[in-house]
N, C-alpha and C positions, 0 to 999 in steps of 0.2 A: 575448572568449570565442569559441570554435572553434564556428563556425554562423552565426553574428551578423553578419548583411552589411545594405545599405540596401535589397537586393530581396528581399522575404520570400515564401516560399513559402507560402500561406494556404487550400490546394485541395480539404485534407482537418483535419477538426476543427474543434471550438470554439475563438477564440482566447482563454484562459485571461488574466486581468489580473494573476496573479502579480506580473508584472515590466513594466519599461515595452519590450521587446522589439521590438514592433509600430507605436510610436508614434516618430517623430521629437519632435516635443516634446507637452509637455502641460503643466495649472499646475492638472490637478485630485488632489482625494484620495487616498490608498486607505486600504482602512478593509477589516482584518484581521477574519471573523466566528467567532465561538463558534460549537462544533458543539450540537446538543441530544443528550441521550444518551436512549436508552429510556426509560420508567418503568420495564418490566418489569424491564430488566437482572438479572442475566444471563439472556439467553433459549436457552443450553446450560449447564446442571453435571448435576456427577455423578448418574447414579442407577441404571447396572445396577451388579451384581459386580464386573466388574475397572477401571468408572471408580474402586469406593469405595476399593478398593488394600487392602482387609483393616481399614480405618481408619485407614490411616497419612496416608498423602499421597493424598485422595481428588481427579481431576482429571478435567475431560472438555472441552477446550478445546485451539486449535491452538497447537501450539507452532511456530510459524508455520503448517508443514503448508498448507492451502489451501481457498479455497471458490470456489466456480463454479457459474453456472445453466446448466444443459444443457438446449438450447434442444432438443434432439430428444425429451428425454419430459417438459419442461415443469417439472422440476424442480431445486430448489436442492440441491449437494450442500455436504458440509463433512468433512474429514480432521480427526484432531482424537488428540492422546494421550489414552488411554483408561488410567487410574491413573501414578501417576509414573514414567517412566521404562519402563513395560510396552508395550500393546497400541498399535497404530495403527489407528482405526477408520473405518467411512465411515456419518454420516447423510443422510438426505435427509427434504425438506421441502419442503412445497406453496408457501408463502409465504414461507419465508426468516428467521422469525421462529421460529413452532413447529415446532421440531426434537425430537419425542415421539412423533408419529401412530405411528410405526413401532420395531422394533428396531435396534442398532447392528448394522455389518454388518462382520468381521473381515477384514482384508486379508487375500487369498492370494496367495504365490508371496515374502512376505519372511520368509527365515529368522529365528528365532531362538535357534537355537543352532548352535556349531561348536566340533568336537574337544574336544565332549561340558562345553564352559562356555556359560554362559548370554549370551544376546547381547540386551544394555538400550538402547534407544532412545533419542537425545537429540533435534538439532534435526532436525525434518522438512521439507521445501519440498516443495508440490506444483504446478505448471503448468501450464497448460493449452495443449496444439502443436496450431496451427492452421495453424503453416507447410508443412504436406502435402496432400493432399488429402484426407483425410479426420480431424478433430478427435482428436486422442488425446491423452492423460493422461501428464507425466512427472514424477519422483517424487526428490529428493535424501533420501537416509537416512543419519546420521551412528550407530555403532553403537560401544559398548563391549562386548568380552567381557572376563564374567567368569571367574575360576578354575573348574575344574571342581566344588570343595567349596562354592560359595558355591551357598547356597539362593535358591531362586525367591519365599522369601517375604521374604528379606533386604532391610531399608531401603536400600540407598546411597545412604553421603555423600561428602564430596570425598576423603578419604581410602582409601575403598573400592580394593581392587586391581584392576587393570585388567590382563592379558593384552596386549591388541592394541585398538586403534582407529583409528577410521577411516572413511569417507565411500564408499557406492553409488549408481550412478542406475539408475534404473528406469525401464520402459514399462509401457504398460495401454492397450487397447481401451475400458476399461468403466468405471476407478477402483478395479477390486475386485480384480481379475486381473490380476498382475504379474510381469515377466521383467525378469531382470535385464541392463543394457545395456554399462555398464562400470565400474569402480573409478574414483572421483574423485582428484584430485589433492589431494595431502596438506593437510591443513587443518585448524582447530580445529571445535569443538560451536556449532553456532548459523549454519554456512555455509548460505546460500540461492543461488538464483539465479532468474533471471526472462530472458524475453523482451521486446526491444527493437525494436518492427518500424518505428523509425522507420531505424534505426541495422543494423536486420534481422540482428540479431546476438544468441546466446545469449550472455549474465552471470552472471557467479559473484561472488558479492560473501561473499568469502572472509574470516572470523575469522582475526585476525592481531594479535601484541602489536609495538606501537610504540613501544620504547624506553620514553622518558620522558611521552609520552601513554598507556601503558598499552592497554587494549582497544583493537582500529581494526578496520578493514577492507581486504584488497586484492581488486584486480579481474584478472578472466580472461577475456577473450572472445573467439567465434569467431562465423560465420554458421553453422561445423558445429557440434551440440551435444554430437559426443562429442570434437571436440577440444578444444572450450570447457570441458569437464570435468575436462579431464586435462593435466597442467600439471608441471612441475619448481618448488622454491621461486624460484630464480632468476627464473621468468619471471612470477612472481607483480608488478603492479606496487602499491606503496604506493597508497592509494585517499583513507582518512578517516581523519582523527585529530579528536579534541574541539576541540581547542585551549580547553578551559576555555567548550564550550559551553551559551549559558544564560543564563550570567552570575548565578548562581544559588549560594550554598553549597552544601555537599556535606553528604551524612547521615553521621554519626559519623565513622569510621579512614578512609575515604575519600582521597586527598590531592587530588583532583580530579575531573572529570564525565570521562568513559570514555564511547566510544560503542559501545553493547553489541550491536546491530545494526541493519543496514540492507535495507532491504524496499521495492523501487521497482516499480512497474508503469507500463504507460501509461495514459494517460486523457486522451479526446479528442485534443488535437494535442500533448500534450510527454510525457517521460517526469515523473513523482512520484515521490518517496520519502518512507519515513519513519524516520525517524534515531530513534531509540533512546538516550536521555542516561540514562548510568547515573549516580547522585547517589551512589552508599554505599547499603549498609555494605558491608564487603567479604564475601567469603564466610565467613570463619571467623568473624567477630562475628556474623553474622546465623545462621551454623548455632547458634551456642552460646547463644542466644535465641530463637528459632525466629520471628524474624522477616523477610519477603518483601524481598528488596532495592525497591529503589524506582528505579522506572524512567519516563520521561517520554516522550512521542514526540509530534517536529516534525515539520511538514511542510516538504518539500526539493522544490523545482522546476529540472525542468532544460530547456535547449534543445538540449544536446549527446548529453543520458543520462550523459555523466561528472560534470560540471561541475553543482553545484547547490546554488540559497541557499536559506536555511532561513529557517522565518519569523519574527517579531519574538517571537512569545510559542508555548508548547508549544498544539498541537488538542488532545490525551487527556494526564488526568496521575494521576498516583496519589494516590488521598485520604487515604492514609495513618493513617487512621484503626482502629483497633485494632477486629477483628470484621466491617467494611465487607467486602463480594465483590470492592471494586476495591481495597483496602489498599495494593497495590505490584505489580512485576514485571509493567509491562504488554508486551506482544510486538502487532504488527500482523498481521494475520492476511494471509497472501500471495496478494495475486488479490483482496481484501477489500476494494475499492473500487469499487464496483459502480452505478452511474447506474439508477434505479427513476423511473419517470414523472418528478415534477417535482424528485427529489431524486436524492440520493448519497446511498446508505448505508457507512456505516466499520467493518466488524469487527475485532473487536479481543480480546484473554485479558489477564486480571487473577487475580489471587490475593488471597485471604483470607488464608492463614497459620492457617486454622481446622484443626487436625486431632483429627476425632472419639477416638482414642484415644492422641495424645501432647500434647493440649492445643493446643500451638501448635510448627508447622513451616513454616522457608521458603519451602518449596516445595509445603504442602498447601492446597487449598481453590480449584483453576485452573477458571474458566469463563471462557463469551466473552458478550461483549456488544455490542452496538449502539449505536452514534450516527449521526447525518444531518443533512445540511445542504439547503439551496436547492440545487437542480442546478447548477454552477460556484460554488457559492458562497462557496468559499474565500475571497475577495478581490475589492473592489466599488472602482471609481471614482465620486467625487460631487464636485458643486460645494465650494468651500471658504468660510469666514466668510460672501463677503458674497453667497454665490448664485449667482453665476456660477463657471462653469468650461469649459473647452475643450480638444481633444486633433486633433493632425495625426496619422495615420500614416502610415508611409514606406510606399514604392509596396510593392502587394502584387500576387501573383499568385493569385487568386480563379478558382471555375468554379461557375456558376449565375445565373440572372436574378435571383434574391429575396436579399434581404440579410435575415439572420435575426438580433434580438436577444436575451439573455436581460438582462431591465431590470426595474426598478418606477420609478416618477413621481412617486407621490406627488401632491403638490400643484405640482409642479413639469412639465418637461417635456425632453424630449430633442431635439435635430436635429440631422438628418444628411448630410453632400452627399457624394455618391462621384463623383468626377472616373474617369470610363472615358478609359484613356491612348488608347485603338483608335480611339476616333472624339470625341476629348477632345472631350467633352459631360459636364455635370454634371447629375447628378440628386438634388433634394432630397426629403426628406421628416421626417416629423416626427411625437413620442408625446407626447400632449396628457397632462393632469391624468390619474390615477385606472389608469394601467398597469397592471398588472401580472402578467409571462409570462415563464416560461424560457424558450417560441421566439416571437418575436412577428414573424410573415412581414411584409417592407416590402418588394413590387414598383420595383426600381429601372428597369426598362427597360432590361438589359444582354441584347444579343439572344442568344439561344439559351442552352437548359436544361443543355449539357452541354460549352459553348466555353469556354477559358481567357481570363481579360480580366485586364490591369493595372490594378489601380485603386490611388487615393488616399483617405481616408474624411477628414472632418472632423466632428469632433463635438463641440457645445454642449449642456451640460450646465445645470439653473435648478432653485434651491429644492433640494427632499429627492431628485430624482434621482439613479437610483445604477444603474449598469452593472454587469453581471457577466462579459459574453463576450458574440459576434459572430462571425458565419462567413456564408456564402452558399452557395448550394442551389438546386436546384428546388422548386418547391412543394409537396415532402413535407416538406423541413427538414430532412432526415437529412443529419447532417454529414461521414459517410466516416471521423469519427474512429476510437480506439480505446478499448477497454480492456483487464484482465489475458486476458481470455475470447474476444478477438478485436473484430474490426469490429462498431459500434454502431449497431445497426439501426435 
């Protein structure tokens, strides 16, 4: 894989146990965790006027679109389709959770009509540029106009006539107030894109049909974001296809898993994504029943940003259960992975298929919901059967005196030697019984708070101990990583 050398650069971020990337060899575990999802769930749906859609298709969730804490007034925001296919709106909220205190607040500055047809909103991506000097807001809008006769209170279904379509980005100071930047390159409904600042490059992870894989995605990228926008198809390059991922049946006409889209941000030291496996039904079986396609979403780790494995089993999937808020059709919400004290939280939009005046439709009944994990807690190394375990890592390029762990111990216990290449001296140390810390500071004696040092790490693992991630720091512990929102304070 393109990155993957034996000197690893380790100076900013958490390093993530995904993969054995870091380690020359090991003979311990890993052990894949279930997310918890709210009780609440969902803690956005519908409830002004144009979320309920007249009662057709009532939604108030991101279709991708984006959420972010803005650390300047201390609050959470979230972009989010307001009724199906209508409004694009912005909440904001104290804690990230209750999104109500306040009214919704209607974008300004994105048309919705041209040469007098009406202009219907599909996929949204919102991003957060921090690559300037000062934080602003950019905004992907994928846009159908309708015929000039087609009414504003008209259902559209896949058949609906379409005019012209097609993909704008946008700027904003605020999230509220928008200009427009350029027309995107040609693309299908559900195109996103994100920033890569390991890679320091804007991504377009672009809707594309793949032959005989069906849904896929290609990619487009630049360090400039209006050239990364704007593209010919030629220079589109093939990205993702399923290949049958899953390993999972398909729901009904189906003839295989479709990846319906891909939504990567970074987080701490790699980029993440999360893949979208479309199971079925197809669109015309599920409109002619009025039930939510079913959609599942894995999580994808990458070292390159291009290049990324998926994990053994789906994090969020669809319950599929008839009446349930998470029925089917879930989408990740972009920017939606966000590190809160000792956790990550996951946002995410699901559909009911409930709709107050056609009974049941695919596409009505969209909110978002929450789940969360331990802070890295994706994926944990632990001893295997008989208690023991061990991991070498290949030489790493680290900057800080303190080696910071995210661990629990249990009954068991952790040790750790770091071989400093500079003045190859080893320093041990060691987490007795009863751990348990997403940063647990261990003073290695590596001189200075802000020098680069080669080190080696060995680590002996005993009993229920279980790793999560490892970085070094000064004695604040802030790791320099990232996420969708910027630098992790």
């Amino acid at each position: 894989m393109k990155g993957v050398t034996e000197n690893i650069d380790a100076t900013a971020g958490r390093q993530l146990l995904l993969d054995d990337h870091v380690f020359r060899s090991h003979n311990l575990v890993r052990t894949w965790h279930p997310v918890e999802v709210n009780a609440t769930n969902p803690v956005l749906h519908p409830s002004s006027d144009s979320d309920l859609n007249g009662g057709r298709c009532p939604i108030a969730a991101p279709f991708d679109d984006g959420i972010a804490f803005d650390r300047s007034t201390g609050l959470w925001k979230v972009w989010y389709m307001s009724g199906w296919f209508d409004r694009t709106h912005l909440r904001e909220s104290v804690d990230g959770v209750d999104w109500f205190a306040d009214e919704p607040v209607d974008l300004l500055g994105l048309p919705y009509r041209r040469d007098g047809g009406l202009l219907q909103r599909d996929g949204v991506s919102v991003c957060v540029d921090y690559t300037g000097a000062r934080r602003e807001y950019r905004l992907l809008r994928y846009v159908r106009q309708r015929p000039s006769d087609f009414a504003v209170d008209t259902l559209p279904h896949h058949a609906s006539p379409v005019v012209a379509e097609g993909a704008d980005l946008y700027g904003s100071s605020d999230g509220v107030n928008w200009n427009h930047l350029t027309a995107v390159g040609p693309c299908g409904d559900n195109t996103t894109f994100f920033y890569d600042p390991f890679r320091k490059e804007w991504v377009f992870s672009i809707r594309t049909h793949l032959g005989r894989f069906g849904r896929g995605r290609g990619w487009h990228s630049d360090s400039d974001l209006a050239t990364a926008a704007t593209w010919s198809p030629e220079e589109v390059v093939p990205w993702v296809a399923s290949h049958g991922a899953g390993h999972e049946n398909t729901v009904e006409d189906l003839p295989s898993p479709e990846i319906y889209k891909v939504t990567c941000m970074p987080y701490e030291s790699q980029m993440l994504g999360f893949f979208a496996i479309y199971r079925g039904p197809s669109n015309d079986w599920a409109e002619e029943r009025g039930t939510p396609k079913i959609i599942d979403l894995y999580l994808g780790s990458s070292r390159d940003g291009y290049h990324y494995s998926l994990s053994p089993r789906p994090l969020l999937v669809s319950s599929r259960r008839p009446g349930s808020w998470d029925r089917g059709y879930l989408h990740m919400v972009n920017g939606g992975l966000i590190p809160v004290d000792d956790l990550v939280r996951i946002y995410y939009t699901a559909f009911s298929g409930v709709s107050p005046s056609l009974g049941e439709h695919m596409y009505a009944g969209g909110s978002m919901g929450l789940a969360q994990l331990r802070r890295d807690g994706f994926a944990s190394l632990g001893a295997d059967a008989t208690g023991h375990g061990g991991a070498e890592s290949k030489r790493l390029r680290v900057r800080g005196e303190h080696l910071f762990v995210n661990a629990t111990t249990g009954r068991g216990g952790i040790g750790v030697s770091v071989l400093d290449h500079r003045s190859s001296t080893h320093h041990t140390v060691t987490l007795g019984p009863g751990t348990d810390s997403t940063a647990f500071g261990l003073p290695v004696g590596l001189d200075g708070a802000y020098s680069e040092h080669d080190v080696t790490l060995e680590f002996e693992l005993t009993g229920d101990a279980r790793l999560y991630s490892f970085w070094f720091s000064d004695r604040s512990g802030i790791s320099g990583g990232f996420c969708a929102s910027g630098p992790i304070d």
